[in-house]
C-alpha positions in Angstrom: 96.1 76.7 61.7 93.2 77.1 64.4 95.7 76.2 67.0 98.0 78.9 66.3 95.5 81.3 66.0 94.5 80.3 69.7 98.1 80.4 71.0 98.6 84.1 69.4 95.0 85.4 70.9 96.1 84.1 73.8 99.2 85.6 73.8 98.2 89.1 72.7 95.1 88.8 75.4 98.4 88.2 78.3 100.8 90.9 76.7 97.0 93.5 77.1 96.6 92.4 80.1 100.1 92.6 81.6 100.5 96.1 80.1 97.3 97.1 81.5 98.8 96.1 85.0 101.8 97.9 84.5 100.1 101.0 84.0 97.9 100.9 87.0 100.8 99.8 89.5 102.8 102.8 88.4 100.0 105.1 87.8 98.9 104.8 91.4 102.9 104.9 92.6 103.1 108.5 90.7 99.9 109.7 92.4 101.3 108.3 95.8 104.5 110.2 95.3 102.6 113.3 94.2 100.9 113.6 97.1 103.7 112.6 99.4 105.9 115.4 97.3 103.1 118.3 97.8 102.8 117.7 101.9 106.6 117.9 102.0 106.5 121.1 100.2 103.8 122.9 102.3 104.9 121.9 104.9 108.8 123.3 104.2 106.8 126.5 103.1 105.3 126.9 106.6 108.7 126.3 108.0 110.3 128.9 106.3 107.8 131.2 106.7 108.0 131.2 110.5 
């Protein structure tokens, strides 16, 4: 019983840590995008206001 209750820890500890990895890939693609999205639109708002 001890070594299945290794081999699920271990498990669950991969599937926290994968998730966890997930999350701060895309997280810091949304706030790459975000910023990439808010220079485009100033700067079309100074182009149209000229």
């Amino acid at each position: 019983m001890s070594r299945v209750t290794t081999i699920a820890a271990a498990l669950i500890i991969l599937l926290i840590v994968s998730l966890s990895w997930g999350v701060n890939h895309y997280h810091g693609n949304a706030v790459k995008f975000k910023s990439q999205r808010d220079t485009a639109t100033h700067s079309l708002k100074l182009a149209n206001e000229t």
